[in-house]
FIMI-673959 format. One record per residue: x, y, z of N, C-alpha, C in turn; residue number from 1. Coordinates in steps of 0.1 Angstrom, whole numbers, plus 5000, padded with zeros to 4 digits. Layout:
FIMI-673959
<rec><n_east>X</n_east><n_north>Y</n_north><n_up>Z</n_up><ca_east>X</ca_east><ca_north>Y</ca_north><ca_up>Z</ca_up><c_east>X</c_east><c_north>Y</c_north><c_up>Z</c_up><num>NUM</num></rec>
...
//
This chain:
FIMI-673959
<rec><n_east>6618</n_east><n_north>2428</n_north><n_up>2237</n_up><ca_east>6615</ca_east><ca_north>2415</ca_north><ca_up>2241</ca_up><c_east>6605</c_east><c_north>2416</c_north><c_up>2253</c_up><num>1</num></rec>
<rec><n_east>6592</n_east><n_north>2408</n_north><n_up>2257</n_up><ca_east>6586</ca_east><ca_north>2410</ca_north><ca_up>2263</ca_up><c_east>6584</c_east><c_north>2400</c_north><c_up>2271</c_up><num>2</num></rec>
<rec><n_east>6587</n_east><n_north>2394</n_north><n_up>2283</n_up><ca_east>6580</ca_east><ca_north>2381</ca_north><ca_up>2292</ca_up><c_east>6566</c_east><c_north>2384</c_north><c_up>2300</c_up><num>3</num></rec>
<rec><n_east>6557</n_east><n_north>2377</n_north><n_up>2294</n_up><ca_east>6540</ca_east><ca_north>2378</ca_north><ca_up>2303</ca_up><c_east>6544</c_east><c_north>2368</c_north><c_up>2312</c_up><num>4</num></rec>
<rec><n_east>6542</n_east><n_north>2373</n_north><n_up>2326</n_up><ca_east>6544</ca_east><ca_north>2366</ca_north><ca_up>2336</ca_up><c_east>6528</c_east><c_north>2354</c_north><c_up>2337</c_up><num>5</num></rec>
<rec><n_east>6522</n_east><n_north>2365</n_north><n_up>2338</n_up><ca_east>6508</ca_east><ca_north>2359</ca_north><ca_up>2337</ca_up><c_east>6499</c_east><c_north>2376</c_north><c_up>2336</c_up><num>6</num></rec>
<rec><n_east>6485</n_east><n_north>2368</n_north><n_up>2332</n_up><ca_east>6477</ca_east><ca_north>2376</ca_north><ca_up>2326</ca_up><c_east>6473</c_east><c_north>2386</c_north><c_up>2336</c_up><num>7</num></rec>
<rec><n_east>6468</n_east><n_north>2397</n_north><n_up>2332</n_up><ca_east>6459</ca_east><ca_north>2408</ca_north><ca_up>2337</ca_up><c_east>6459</c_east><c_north>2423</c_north><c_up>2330</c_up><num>8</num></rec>
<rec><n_east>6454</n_east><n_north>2431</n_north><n_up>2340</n_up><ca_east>6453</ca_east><ca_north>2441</ca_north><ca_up>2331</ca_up><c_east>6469</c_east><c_north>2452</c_north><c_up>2338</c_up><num>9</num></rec>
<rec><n_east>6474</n_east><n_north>2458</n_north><n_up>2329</n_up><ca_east>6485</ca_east><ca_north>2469</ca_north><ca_up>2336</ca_up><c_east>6484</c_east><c_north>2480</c_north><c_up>2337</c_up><num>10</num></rec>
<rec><n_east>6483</n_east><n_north>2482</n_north><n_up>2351</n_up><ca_east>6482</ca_east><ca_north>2493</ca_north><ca_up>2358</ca_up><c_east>6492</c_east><c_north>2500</c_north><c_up>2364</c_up><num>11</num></rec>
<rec><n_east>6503</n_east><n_north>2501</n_north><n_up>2360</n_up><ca_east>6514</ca_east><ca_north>2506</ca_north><ca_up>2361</ca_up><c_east>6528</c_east><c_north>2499</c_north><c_up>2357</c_up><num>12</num></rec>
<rec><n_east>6532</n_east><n_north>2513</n_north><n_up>2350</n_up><ca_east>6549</ca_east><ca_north>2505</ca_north><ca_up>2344</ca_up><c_east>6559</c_east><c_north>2513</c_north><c_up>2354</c_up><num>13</num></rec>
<rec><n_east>6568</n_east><n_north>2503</n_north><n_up>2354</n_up><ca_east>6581</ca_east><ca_north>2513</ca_north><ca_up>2363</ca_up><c_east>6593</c_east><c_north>2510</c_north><c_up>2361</c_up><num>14</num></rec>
<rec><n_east>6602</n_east><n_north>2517</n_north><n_up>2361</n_up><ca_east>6616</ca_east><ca_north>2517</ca_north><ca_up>2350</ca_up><c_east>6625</c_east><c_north>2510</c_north><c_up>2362</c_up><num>15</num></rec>
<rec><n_east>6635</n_east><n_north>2497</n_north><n_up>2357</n_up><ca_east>6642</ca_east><ca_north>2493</ca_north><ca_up>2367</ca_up><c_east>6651</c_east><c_north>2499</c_north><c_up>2370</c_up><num>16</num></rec>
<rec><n_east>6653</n_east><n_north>2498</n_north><n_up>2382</n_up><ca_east>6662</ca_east><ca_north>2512</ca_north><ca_up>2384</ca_up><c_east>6680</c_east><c_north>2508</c_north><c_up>2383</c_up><num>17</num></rec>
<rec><n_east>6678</n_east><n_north>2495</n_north><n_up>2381</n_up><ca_east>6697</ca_east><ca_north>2496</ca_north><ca_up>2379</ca_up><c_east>6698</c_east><c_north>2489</c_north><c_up>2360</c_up><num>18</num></rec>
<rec><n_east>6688</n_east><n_north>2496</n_north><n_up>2351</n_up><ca_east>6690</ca_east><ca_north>2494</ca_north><ca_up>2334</ca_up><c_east>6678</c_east><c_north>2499</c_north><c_up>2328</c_up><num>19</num></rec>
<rec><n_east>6678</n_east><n_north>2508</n_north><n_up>2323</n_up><ca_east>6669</ca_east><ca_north>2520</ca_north><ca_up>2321</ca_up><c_east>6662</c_east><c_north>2508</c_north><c_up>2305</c_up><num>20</num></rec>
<rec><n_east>6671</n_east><n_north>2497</n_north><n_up>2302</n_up><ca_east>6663</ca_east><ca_north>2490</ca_north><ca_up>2288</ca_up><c_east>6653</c_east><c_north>2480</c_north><c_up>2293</c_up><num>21</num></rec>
<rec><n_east>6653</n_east><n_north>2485</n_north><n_up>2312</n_up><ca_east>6643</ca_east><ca_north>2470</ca_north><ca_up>2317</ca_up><c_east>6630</c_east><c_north>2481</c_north><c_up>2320</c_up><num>22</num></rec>
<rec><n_east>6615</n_east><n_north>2475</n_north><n_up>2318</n_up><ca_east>6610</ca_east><ca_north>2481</ca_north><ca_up>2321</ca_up><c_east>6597</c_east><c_north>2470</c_north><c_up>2331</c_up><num>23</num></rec>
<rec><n_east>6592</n_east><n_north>2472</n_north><n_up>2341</n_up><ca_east>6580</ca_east><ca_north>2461</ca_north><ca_up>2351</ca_up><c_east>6566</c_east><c_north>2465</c_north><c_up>2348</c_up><num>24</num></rec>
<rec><n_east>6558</n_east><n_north>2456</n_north><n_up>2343</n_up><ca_east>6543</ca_east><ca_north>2461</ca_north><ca_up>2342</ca_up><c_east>6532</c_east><c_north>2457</c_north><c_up>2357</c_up><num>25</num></rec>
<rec><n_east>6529</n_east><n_north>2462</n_north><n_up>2365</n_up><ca_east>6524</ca_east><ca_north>2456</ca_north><ca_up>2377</ca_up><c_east>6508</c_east><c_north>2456</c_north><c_up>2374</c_up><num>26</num></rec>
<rec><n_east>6500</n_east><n_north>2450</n_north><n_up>2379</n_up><ca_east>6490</ca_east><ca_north>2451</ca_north><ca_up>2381</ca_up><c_east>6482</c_east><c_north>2462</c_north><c_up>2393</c_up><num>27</num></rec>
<rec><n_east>6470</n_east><n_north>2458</n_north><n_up>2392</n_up><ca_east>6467</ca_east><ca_north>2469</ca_north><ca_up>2404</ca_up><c_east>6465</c_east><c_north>2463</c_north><c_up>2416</c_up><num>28</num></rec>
<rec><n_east>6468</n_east><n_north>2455</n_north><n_up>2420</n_up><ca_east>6476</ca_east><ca_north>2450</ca_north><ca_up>2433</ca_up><c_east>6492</c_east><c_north>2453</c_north><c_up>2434</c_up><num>29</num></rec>
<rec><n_east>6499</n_east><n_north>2459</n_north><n_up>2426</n_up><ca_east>6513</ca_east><ca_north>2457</ca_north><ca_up>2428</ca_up><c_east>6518</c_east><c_north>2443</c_north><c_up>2416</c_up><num>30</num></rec>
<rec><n_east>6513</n_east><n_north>2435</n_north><n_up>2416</n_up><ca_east>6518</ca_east><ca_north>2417</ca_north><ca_up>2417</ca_up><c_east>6526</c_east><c_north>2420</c_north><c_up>2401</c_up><num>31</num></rec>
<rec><n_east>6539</n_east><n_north>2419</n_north><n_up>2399</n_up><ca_east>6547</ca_east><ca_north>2421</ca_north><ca_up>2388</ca_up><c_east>6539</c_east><c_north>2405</c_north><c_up>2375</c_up><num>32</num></rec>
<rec><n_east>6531</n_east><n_north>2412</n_north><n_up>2363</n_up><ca_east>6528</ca_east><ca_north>2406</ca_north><ca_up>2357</ca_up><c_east>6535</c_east><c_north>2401</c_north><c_up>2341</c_up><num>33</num></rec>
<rec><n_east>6546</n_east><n_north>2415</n_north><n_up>2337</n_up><ca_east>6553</ca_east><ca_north>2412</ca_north><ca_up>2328</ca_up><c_east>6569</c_east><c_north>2421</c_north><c_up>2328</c_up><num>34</num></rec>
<rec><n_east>6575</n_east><n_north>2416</n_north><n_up>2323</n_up><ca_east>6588</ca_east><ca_north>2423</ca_north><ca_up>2321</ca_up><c_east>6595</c_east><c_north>2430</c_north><c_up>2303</c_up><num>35</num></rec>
<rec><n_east>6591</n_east><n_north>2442</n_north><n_up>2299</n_up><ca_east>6601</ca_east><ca_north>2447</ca_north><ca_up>2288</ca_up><c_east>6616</c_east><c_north>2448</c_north><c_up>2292</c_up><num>36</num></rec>
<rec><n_east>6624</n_east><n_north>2444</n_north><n_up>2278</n_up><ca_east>6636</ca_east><ca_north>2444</ca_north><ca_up>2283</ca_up><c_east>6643</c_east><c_north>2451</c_north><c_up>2264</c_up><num>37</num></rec>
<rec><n_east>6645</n_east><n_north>2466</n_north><n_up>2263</n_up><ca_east>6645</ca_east><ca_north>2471</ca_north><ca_up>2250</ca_up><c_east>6661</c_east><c_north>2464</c_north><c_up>2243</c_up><num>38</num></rec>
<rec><n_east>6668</n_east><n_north>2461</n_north><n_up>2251</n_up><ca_east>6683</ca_east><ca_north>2459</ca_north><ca_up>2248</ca_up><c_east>6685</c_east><c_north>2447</c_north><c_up>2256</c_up><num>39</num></rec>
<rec><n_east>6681</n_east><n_north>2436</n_north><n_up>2251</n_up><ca_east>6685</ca_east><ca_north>2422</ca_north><ca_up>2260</ca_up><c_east>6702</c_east><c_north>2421</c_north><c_up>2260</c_up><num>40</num></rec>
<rec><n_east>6704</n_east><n_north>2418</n_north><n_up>2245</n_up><ca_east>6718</ca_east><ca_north>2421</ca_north><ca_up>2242</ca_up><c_east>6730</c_east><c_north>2427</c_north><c_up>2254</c_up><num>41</num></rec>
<rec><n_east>6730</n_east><n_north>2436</n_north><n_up>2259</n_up><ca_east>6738</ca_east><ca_north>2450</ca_north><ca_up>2266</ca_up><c_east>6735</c_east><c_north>2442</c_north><c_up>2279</c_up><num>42</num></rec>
<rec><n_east>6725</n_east><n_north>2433</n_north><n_up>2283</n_up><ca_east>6726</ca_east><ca_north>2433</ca_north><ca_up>2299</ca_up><c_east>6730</c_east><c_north>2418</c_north><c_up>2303</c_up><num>43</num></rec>
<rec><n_east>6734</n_east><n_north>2417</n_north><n_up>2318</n_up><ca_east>6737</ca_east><ca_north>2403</ca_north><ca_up>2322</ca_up><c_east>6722</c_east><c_north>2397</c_north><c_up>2322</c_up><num>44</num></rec>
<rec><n_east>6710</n_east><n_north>2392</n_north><n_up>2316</n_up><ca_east>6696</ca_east><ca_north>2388</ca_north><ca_up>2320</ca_up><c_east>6700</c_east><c_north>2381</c_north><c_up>2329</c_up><num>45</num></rec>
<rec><n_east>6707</n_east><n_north>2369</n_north><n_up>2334</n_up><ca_east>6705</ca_east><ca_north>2368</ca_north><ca_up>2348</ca_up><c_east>6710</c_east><c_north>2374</c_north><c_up>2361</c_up><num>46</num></rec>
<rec><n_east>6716</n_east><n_north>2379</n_north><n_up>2359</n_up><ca_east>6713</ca_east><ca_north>2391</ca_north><ca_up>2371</ca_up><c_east>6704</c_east><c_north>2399</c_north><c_up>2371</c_up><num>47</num></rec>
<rec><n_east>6697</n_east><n_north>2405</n_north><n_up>2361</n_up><ca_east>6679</ca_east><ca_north>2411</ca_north><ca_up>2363</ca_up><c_east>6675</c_east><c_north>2401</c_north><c_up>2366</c_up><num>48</num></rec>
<rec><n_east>6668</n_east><n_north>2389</n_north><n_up>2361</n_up><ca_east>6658</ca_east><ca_north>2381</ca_north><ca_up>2363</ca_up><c_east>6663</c_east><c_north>2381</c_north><c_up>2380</c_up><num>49</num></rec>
<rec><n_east>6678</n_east><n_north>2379</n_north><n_up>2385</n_up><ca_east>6672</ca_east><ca_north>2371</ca_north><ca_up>2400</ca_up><c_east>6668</c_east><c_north>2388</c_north><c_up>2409</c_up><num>50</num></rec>
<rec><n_east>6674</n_east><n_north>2394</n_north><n_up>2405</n_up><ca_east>6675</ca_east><ca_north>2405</ca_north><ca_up>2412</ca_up><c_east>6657</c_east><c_north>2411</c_north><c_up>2409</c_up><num>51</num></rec>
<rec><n_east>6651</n_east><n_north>2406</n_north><n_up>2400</n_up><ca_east>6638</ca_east><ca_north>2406</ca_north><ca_up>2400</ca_up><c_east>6628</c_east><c_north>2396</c_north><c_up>2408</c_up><num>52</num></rec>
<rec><n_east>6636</n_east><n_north>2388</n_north><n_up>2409</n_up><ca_east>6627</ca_east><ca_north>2375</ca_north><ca_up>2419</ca_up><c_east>6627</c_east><c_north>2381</c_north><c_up>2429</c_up><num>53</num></rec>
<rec><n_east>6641</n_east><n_north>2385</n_north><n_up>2432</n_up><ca_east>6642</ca_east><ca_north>2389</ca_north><ca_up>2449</ca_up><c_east>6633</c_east><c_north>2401</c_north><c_up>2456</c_up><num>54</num></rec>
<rec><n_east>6636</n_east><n_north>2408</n_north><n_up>2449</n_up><ca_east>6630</ca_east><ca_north>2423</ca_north><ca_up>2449</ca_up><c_east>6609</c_east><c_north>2419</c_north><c_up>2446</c_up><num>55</num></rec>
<rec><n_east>6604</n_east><n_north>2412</n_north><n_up>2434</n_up><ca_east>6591</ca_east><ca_north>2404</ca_north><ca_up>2437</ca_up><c_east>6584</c_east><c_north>2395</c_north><c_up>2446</c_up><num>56</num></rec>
<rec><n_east>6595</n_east><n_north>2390</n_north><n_up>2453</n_up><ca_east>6596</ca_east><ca_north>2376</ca_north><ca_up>2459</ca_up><c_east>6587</c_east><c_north>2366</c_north><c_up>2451</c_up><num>57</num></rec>
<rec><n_east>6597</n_east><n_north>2365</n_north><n_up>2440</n_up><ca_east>6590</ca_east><ca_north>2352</ca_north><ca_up>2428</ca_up><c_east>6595</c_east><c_north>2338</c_north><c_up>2432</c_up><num>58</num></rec>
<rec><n_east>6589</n_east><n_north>2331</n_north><n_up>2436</n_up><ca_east>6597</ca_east><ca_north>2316</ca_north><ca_up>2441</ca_up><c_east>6600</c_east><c_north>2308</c_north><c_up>2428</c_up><num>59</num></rec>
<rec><n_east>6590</n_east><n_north>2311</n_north><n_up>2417</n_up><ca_east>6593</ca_east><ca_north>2300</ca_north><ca_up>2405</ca_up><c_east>6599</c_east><c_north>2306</c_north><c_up>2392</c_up><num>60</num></rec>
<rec><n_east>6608</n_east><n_north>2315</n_north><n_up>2395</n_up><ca_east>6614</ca_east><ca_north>2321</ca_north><ca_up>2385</ca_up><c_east>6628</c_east><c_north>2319</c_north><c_up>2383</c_up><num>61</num></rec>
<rec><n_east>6630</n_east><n_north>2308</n_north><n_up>2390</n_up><ca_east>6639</ca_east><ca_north>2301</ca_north><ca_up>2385</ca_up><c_east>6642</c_east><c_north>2297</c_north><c_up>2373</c_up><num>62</num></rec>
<rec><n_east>6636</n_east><n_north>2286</n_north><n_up>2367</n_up><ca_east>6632</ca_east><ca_north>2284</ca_north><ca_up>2356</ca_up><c_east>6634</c_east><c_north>2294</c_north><c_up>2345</c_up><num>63</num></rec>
<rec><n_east>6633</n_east><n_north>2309</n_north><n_up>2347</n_up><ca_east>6638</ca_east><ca_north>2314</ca_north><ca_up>2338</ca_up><c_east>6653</c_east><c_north>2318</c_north><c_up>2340</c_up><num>64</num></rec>
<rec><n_east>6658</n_east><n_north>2317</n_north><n_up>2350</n_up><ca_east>6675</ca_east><ca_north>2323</ca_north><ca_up>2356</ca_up><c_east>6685</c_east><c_north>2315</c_north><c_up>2347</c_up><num>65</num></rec>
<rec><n_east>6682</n_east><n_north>2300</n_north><n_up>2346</n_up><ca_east>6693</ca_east><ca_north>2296</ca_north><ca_up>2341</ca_up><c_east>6690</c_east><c_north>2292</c_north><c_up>2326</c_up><num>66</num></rec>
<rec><n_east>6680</n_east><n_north>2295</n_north><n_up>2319</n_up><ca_east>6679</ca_east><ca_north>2297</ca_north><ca_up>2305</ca_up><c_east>6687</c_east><c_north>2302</c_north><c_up>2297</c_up><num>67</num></rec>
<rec><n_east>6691</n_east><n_north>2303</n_north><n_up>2282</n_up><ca_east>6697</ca_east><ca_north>2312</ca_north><ca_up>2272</ca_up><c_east>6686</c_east><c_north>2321</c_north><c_up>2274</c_up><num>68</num></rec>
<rec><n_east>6690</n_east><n_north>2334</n_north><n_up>2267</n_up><ca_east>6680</ca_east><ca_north>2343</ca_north><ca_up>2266</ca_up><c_east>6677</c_east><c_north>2338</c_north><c_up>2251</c_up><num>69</num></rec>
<rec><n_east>6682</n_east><n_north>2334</n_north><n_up>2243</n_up><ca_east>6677</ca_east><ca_north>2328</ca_north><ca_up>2232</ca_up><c_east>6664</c_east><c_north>2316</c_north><c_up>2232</c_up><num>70</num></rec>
<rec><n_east>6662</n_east><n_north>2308</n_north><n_up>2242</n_up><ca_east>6650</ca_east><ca_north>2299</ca_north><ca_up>2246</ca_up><c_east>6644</c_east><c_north>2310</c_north><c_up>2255</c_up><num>71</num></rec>
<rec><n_east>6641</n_east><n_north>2319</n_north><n_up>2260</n_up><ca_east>6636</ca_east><ca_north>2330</ca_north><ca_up>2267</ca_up><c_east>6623</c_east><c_north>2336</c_north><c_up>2258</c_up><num>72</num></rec>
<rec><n_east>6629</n_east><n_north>2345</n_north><n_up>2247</n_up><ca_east>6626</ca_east><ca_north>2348</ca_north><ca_up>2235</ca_up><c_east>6617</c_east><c_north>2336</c_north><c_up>2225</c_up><num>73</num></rec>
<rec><n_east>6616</n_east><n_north>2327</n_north><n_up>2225</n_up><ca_east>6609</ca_east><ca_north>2317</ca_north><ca_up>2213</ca_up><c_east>6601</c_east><c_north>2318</c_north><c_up>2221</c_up><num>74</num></rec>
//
């Protein structure tokens, strides 16, 4: 499953470090543009997503925290 934060080109992937099925695509500023997630299933998604805001400092990623991961995915 893949979330496009927003567009650009990816300049680096980096494995999250507390679930090896999360994976971050950053751009070449750093600025987190997308999220792989190989095993949504297996994880709490909201505790990645916030623990991804925090660690990004994403202010509008809310909106995805309290979603199903099922409306996530469509």
């Amino acid at each position: 499953m893949y979330f496009r934060l927003k567009d650009g080109v990816i300049a680096q992937t980096l494995e999250y470090p507390k679930a090896r099925e999360v994976f971050f695509d950053l751009n070449e500023q750093g600025q987190l543009i997308g999220i792989e997630v190989l095993e949504p299933g297996s994880l709490d998604m909201q505790l990645v997503f916030r623990d991804i805001a925090e660690t990004y400092e994403i202010q509008d990623f809310s909106s995805l925290i309290d979603k199903p991961i099922s409306e996530l995915a469509a």
